[in-house]
ZAMARGU-4260 file (C-alpha; in steps of 0.2 Angstrom, whole numbers, plus 5000, padded with zeros to 4 digits):
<rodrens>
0) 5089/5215/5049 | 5084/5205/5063 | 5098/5194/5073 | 5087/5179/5078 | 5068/5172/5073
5) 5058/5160/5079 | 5047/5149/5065 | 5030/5145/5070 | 5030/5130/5060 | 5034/5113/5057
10) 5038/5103/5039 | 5045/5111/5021 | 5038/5129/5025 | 5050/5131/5041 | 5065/5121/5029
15) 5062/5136/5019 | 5064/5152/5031 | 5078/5141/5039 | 5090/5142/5023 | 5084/5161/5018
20) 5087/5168/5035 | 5105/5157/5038 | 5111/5164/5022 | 5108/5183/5028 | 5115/5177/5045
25) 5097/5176/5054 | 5099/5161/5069 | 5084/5153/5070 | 5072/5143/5082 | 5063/5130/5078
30) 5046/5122/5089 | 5040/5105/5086 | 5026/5094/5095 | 5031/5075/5101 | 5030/5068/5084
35) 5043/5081/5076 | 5057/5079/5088 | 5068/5072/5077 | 5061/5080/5063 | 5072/5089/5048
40) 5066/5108/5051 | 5069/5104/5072 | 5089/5102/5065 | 5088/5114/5049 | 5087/5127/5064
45) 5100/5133/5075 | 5088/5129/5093 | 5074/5118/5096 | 5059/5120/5108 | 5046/5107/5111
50) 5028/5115/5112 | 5018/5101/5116 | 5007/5086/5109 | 5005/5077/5092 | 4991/5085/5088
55) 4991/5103/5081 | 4980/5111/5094 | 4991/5102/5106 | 5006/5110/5099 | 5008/5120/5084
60) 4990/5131/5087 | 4996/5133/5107 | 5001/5150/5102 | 5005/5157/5121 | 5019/5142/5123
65) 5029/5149/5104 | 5028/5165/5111 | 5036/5162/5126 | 5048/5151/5117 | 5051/5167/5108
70) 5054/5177/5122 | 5065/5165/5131 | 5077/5162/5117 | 5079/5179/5112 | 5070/5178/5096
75) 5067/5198/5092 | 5052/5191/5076 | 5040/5177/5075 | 5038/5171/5054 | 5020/5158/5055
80) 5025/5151/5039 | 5009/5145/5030 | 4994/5135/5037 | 4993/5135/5057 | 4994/5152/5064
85) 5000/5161/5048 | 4980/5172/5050 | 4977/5169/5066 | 4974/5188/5072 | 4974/5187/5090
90) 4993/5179/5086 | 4997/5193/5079 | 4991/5205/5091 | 5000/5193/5104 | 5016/5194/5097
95) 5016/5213/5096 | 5009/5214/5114 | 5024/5205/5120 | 5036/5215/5111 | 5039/5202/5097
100) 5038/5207/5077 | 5026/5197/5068 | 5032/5194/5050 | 5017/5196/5040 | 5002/5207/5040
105) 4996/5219/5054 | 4982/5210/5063 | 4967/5220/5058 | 4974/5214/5038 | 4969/5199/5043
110) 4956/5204/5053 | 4950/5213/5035 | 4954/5196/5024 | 4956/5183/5034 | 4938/5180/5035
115) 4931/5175/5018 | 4913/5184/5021 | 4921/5198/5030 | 4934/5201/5012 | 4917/5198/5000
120) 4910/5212/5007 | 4924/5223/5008 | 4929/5219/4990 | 4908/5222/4986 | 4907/5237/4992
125) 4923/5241/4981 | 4916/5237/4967 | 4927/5222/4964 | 4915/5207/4954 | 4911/5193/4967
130) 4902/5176/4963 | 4886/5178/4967 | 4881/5168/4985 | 4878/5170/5004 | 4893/5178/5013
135) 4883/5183/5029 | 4884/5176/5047 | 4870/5164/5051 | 4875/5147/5049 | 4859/5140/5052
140) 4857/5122/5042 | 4843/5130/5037 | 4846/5146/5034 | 4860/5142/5023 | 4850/5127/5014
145) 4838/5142/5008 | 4851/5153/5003 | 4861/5138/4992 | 4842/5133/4984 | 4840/5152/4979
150) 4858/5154/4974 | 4854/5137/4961 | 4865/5121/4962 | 4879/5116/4960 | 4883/5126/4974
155) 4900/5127/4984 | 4900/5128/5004 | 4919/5135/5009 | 4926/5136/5028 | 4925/5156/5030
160) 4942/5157/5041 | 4954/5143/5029 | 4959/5136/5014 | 4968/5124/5006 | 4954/5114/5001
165) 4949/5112/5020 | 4928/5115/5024 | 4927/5113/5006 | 4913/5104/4996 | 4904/5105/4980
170) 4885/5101/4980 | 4873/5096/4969 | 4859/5094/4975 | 4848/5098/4989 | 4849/5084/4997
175) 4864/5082/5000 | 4868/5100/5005 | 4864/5095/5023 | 4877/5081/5026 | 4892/5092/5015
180) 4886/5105/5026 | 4890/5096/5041 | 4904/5088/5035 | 4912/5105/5029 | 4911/5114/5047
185) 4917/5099/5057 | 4934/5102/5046 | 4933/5118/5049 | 4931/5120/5065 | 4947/5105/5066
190) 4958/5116/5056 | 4955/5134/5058 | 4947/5134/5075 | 4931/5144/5066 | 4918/5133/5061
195) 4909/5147/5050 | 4905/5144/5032 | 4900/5153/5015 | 4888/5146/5000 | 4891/5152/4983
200) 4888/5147/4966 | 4899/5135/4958 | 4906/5141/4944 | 4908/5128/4930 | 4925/5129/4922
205) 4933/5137/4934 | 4951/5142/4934 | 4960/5146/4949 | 4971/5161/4947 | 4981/5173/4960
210) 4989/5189/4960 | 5006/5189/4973 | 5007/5205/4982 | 5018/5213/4992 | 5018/5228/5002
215) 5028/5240/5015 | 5026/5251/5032 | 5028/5265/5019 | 5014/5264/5009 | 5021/5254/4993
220) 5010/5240/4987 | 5016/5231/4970 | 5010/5213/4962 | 5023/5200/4955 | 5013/5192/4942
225) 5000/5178/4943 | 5001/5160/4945 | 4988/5148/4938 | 4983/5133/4952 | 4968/5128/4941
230) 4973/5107/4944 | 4965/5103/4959 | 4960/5087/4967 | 4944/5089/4980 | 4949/5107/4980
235) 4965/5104/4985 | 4978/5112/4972 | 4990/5097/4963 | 5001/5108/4948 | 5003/5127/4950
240) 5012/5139/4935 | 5017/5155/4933 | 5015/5163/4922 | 4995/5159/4920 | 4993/5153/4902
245) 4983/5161/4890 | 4980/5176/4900 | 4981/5191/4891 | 4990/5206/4893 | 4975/5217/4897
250) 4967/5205/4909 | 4984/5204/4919 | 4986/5222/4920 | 4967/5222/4927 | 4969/5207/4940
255) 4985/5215/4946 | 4980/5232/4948 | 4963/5225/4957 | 4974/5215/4968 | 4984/5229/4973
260) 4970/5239/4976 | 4963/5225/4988 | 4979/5227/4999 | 4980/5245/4999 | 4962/5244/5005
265) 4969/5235/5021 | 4983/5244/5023 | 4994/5227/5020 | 5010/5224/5024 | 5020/5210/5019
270) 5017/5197/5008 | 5000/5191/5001 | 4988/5182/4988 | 4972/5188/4979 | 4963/5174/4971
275) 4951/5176/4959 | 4940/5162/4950 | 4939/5165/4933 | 4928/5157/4920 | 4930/5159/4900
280) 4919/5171/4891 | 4912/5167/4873 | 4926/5178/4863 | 4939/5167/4872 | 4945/5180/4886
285) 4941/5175/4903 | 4929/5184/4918 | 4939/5185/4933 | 4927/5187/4951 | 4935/5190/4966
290) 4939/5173/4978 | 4948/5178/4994 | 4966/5185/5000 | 4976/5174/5008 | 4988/5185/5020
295) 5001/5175/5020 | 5017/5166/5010 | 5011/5153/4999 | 5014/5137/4997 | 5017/5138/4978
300) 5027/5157/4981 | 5043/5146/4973 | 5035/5147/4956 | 5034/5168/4958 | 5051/5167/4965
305) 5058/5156/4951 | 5051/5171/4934 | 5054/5186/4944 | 5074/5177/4950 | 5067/5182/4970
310) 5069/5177/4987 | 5050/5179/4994 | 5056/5175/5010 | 5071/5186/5014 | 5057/5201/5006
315) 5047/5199/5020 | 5062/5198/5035 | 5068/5216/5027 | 5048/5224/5025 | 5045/5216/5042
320) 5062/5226/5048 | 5053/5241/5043 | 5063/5242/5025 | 5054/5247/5009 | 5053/5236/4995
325) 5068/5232/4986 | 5060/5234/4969 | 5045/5247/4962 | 5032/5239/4950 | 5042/5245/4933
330) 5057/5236/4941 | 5048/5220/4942 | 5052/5209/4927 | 5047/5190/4922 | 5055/5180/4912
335) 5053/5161/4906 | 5041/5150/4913 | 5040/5140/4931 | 5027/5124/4936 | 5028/5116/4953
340) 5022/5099/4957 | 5017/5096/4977 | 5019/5076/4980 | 5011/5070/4992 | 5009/5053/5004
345) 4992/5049/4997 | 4984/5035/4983 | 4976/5042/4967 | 4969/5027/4963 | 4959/5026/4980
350) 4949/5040/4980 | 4967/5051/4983 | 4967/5042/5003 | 4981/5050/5012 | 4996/5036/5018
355) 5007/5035/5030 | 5022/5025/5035 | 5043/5029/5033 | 5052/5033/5018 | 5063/5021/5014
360) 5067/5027/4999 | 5067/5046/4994 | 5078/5050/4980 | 5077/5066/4971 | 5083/5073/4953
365) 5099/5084/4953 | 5095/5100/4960 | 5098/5114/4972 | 5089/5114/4987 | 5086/5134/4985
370) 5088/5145/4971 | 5084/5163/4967 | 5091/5162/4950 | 5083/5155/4936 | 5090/5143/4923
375) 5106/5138/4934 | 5108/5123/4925 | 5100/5111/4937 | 5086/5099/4934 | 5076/5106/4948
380) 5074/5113/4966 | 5065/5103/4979 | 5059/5108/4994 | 5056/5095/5007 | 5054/5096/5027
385) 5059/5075/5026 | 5074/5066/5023 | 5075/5049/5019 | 5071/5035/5034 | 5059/5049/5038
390) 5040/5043/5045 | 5023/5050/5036 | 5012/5052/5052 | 4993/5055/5053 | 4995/5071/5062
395) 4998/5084/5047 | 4999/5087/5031 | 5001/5074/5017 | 5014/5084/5007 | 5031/5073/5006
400) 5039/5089/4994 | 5039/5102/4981 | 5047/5100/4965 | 5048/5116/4955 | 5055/5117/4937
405) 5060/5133/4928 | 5061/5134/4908 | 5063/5149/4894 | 5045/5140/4888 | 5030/5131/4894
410) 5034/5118/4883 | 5055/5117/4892 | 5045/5119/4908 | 5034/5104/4904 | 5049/5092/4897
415) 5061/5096/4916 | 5045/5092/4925 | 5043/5076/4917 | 5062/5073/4917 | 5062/5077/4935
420) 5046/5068/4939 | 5055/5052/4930 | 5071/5055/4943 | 5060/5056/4958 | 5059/5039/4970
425) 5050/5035/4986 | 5049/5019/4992 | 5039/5015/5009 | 5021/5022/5004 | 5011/5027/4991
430) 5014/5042/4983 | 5007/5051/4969 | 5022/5054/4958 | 5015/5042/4943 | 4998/5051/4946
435) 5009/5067/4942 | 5019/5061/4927 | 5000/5055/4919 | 4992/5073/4924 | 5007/5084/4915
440) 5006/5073/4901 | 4991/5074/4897 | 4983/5080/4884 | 4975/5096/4893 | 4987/5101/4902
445) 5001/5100/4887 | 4988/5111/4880 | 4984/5121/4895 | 4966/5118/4893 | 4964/5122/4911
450) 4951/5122/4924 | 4947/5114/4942 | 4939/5100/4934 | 4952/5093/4922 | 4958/5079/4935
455) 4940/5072/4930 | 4940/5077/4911 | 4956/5069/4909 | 4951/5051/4920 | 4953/5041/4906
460) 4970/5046/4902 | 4977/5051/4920 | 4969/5032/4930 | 4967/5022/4916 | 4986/5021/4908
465) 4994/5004/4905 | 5004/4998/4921 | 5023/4993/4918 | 5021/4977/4908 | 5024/4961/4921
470) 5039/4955/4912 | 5047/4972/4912 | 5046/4974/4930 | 5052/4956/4934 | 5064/4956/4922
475) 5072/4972/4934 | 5068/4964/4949 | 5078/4948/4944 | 5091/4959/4938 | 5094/4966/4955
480) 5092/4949/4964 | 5108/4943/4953 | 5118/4957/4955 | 5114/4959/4975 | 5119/4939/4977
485) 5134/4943/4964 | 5141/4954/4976 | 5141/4944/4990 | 5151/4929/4982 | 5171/4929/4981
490) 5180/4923/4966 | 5179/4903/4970 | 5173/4895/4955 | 5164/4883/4968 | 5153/4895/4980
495) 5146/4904/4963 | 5127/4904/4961 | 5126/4910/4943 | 5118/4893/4939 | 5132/4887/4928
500) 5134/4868/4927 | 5146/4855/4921 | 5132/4847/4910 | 5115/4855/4904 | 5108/4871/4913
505) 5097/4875/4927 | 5082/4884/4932 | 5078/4895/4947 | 5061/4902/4952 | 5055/4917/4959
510) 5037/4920/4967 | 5035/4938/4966 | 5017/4946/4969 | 5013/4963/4955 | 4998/4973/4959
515) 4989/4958/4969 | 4992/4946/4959 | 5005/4932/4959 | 5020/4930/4948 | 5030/4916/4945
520) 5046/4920/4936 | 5056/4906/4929 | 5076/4910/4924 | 5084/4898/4915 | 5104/4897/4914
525) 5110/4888/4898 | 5126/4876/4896 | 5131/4889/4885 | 5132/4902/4898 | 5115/4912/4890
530) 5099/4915/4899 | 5079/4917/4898 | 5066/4924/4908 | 5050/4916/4908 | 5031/4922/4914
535) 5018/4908/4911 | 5019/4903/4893 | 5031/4916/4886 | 5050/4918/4887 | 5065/4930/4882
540) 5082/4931/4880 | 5087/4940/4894 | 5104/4947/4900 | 5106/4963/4914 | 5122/4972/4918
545) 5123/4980/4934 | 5127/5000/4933 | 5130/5005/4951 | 5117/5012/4965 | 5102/5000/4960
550) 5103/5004/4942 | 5102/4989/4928 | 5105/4988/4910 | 5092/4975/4905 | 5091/4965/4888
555) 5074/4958/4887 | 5071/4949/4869 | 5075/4965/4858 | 5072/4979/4869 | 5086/4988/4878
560) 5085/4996/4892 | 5090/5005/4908 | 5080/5001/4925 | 5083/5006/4941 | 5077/4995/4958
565) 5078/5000/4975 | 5074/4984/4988 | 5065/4986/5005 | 5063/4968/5014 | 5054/4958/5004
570) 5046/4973/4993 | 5052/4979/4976 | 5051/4997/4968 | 5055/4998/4951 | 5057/5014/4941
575) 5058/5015/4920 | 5057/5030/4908 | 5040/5024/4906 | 5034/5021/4923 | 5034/5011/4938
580) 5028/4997/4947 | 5029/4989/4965 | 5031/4970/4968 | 5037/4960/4983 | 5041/4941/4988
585) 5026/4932/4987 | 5023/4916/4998 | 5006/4905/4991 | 5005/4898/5010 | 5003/4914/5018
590) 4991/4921/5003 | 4980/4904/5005 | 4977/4911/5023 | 4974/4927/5017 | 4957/4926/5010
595) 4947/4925/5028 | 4950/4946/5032 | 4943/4949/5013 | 4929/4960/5015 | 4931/4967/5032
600) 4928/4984/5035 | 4945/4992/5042 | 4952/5009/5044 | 4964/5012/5028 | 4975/5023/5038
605) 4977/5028/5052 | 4965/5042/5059 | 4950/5045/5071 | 4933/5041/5071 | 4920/5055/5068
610) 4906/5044/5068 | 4897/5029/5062 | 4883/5032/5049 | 4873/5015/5050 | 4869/5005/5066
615) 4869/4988/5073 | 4855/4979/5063 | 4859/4989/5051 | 4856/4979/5032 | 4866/4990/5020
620) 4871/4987/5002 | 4890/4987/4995 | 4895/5003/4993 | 4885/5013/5005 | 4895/5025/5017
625) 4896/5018/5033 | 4908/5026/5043 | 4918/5045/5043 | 4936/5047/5048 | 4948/5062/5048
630) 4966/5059/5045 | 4978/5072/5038 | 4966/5088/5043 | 4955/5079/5030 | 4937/5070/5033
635) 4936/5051/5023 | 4920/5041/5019 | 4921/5022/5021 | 4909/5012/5012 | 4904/4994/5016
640) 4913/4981/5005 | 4897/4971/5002 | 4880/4969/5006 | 4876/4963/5024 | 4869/4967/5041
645) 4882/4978/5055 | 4883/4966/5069 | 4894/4978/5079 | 4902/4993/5081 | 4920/4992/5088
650) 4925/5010/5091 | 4914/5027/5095 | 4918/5044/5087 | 4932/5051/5093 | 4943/5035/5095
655) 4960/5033/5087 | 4961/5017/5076 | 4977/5010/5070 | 4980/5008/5050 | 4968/4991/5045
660) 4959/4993/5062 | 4942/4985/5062 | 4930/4997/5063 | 4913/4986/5064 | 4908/4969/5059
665) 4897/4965/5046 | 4887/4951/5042 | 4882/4943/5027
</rodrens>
């Protein structure tokens, strides 16, 4: 076992190898860029070394300044996690130049997989099914329009070198190939340093399935079962299960044994993914075609390690340390069932735009922070690379956390994720957490009708529920007023402001803004020491007991119920059984000024300007897509808010702009 590693990596992923390696008494080093220096994995780790700018090719892609890190801490291996260098190939030939053990793959493995086309034909010439499409190397616009117009449309163009959704887009129709095209290798070329892409057919109903593998420097090669990522949002994965419902026993013994045999082929060592699309065949089984190999941890390896009781992690310290496998393919058993949830700083209801800004609240269900065992009696585990008073930046990922759940059943599994979902606040930005709650219980996924496209199938459901009802969440925002101002008084009868009086009762108001749109709330103390809440016309008996650490018992008319708020400045999060809502202190003044910045075309985070896609003179109608901007690794279309001329650009591709940031006027 090694005595001291270095992690390549920055967030949840390098939280993760942290607590495996501390537990088998591994010290660790950590790198981080400008913007992590006070980060959680920077202190999770027993040394810290700065590598460099906020940017990832200014830090965490500078792979000659982690190696020297390495060296000049004594780190004997390097562990990339996932995304950044984790299949870069000349980082791995670099670290075994300078001496230095790099815990995954031998280079030419990922030399083999690590380029999409490159594994397509490997796996053809196999005789492993592939989806039909182009996997060659000329990326000509229009070589490759030909190819995707021969193919037949839909047609999906994916970065050759990456994945998580990156250099990925769906098209249509031939008209649009050009622009996706474009659109696809610039984020390509931003994440993976490879601008190189591949065309294929786009499978309807697709479900997203993977095989985990793991092999040894002796020779041994085994799979751990499947997990099912079919919920996706623009390709991105949102839900992922093991095991993969409805897959039958045949057709798992096949994917696995395919799977091996893929790694075999490469001589892999370490741990890995096959992905396969598979679509569903008249008699109800599925056809499973050959995707790519990812040679690397996954980000969803906690659902693996939850069925088969694990640690992923601590198997690839001891292969890398040159020991077999701890366990033979009969010795690999599964039991129950395992779904984990990736929330994330971004805002379903616009389009999925990434956010930013500082967690001021981040409260989690009870749980463990890692477990190998499951059904320990916990809720759930999280894992997280933020704690709370944490910031969200622009410069990486939008994942806030993890939260895996582990039941005998898929239905136990679904009921703890809901549970835990419930138990989960963040207060600060917008998160997707409700999003979540609406996508697990939908009907679809209750049912494991599954496939890439049931986000869209299930719209109605998933964006168009019922917000909390107004009362309900000003009924718990008053609550918390009272009980915060209760606090503060002593016990003179005098300097009390419970609104009690010697003769009749008295009234208070309180202007609270819900989902744009003001709220006045009238509370109304009796001479008989009741009270009533009041919105516009209606009004309830209301009473509210305090419970302790933001949480309310509320009696509003007959209902009962338990509310918890957290309060931020002026801003209110409210979290129910049922959902949640946002509301804040509203001032009418400051909204009657409001109205002159409506329709302005600002930047809705922060992020940099790729380019402009209309020019001054301009006349464009509401809707059409003005302006391109990458934030979070990921490419964003603004569109004009309503029909008029552009008078004036105010930034040129390549600028940074600041979150609301004007990017051009236009004129009516």
């Amino acid at each position: 076992m090694f005595k001291k590693i270095l992690i390549a990596n920055r967030g949840e992923i390098a939280c993760r190898v942290a607590a495996t390696a501390q537990r088998l008494g591994v010290r660790t080093v950590a790198v981080y860029s400008d913007a992590d220096a006070d980060a959680r994995h920077v202190r999770a780790c027993d040394e810290a070394v700065h590598v460099g700018g906020n940017a990832p090719r200014e830090s965490y892609l500078q792979w000659q300044r982690i190696i020297d890190a390495a060296l000049a801490t004594g780190a004997q291996a390097i562990h990339p996690g996932y995304g950044f260098l984790s299949e870069n190939e000349a980082f791995a030939r670099a670290c075994g130049d300078a001496g230095l053990v790099f815990i995954g793959p031998p280079a030419s493995a990922i030399a083999a997989m690590g380029s999409k086309s490159a594994a397509k034909a490997l796996m053809e010439k196999a005789g492993v099914p592939l989806v039909p499409g182009y996997h060659g190397d000329d990326n000509t616009p229009v070589f490759l329009a030909a190819q995707a117009a021969k193919i037949g449309y839909p047609v999906l163009i994916k970065a050759s070198a990456g994945g998580g959704g990156k250099g990925m887009r769906r098209v249509d129709r031939a008209e649009d190939f050009e622009a996706a095209l474009a659109s696809c290798q610039r984020e390509a070329q931003a994440s993976f340093g490879n601008a190189q892409v591949l065309v294929e057919r786009y499978v309807t109903r697709p479900r997203h399935i993977e095989i985990q593998v793991f092999g040894d420097s002796h020779g041994n090669v085994i799979h751990l079962g499947e997990r099912d990522c079919s919920v996706q949002r623009r390709h991105q994965k949102v839900l992922e299960e093991s095991p993969a419902p409805g897959l039958s026993a045949a057709r798992r013994a096949e994917m696995g044994a395919a799977a091996v045999a893929a790694a075999q082929a490469v001589g892999y060592v370490g741990a890995g993914t096959v992905e396969f699309v598979a679509e569903e065949l008249d008699d109800g089984d599925i056809r499973a075609y050959f995707m790519e190999m990812n040679t690397r941890l996954q980000v969803e390896h906690p659902v693996t390690e939850a069925v088969t009781a694990l640690d992923l992690v601590e198997w690839q310290l001891r292969v890398a340390g040159g020991e077999p496998l701890p366990l033979t393919q009969d010795q690999v058993t599964l039991r129950g069932h395992a779904i984990e949830a990736r929330i994330c700083a971004e805002n379903p209801d616009a389009d999925f735009l990434p956010a930013t800004g500082t967690l001021h609240v981040a409260r989690w269900p009870e749980h463990v922070a890692f477990t190998r065992s499951p059904g320990d009696g916990r809720l759930a585990r999280v894992d997280s690379g933020v704690r709370e008073g944490d910031a969200i930046s622009p410069h990486y990922d939008s994942m806030i956390a993890k939260l895996i759940v582990w039941g005998e059943t898929r239905a136990q599994a679904l009921a703890r994720l809901d549970a835990a979902l419930q138990a989960t606040h963040i207060m600060g930005l917008a998160t997707n957490v409700a999003f979540l709650r609406r996508v697990v219980g939908s009907h679809a996924f209750a049912t494991a009708d599954l496939d890439t496209a049931l986000i869209q199938r299930e719209h109605a459901a998933i964006f168009e529920a019922p917000p909390l009802p107004p009362e309900l969440a000003a009924g718990a925002v008053a609550a918390h007023v009272l009980a915060a101002e209760a606090a503060l008084e002593d016990a003179d009868p005098w300097s009390r402001r419970d609104g009690w009086r010697m003769h009749g009762g008295a009234a208070r108001l309180l202007h609270l803004e819900h989902l744009g749109q003001p709220l006045l709330l009238r509370l109304e103390r009796r001479h008989d020491g009741s009270t009533r809440i009041g919105i516009g016309d209606s009004h309830w008996p209301f009473a509210a007991r305090a419970l302790g650490g933001g949480r309310h018992e509320l009696w509003l008319g007959e209902a009962r119920l338990t509310v918890t708020v957290h309060a931020h400045g002026d801003d209110y999060a409210v979290f129910t059984a049922t959902g949640s809502a946002r509301l804040s202190d509203h001032d009418p003044l400051l909204r009657a000024g409001a109205g002159a910045a409506e329709g302005r075309l600002t930047a809705p985070m922060p992020g940099k300007v790729v380019g402009f896609l209309a020019q001054v003179g301009d006349r464009v109608l509401r809707g059409q897509a003005l302006a391109v901007m990458e934030a979070m690794k990921m490419e964003h279309t603004i569109n004009a808010p309503h029909d008029g001329v552009v008078e004036e650009l105010l930034y040129a591709a390549g600028d940074q702009v600041a979150e609301g940031g004007e990017l051009l006027r236009l004129g009516k």
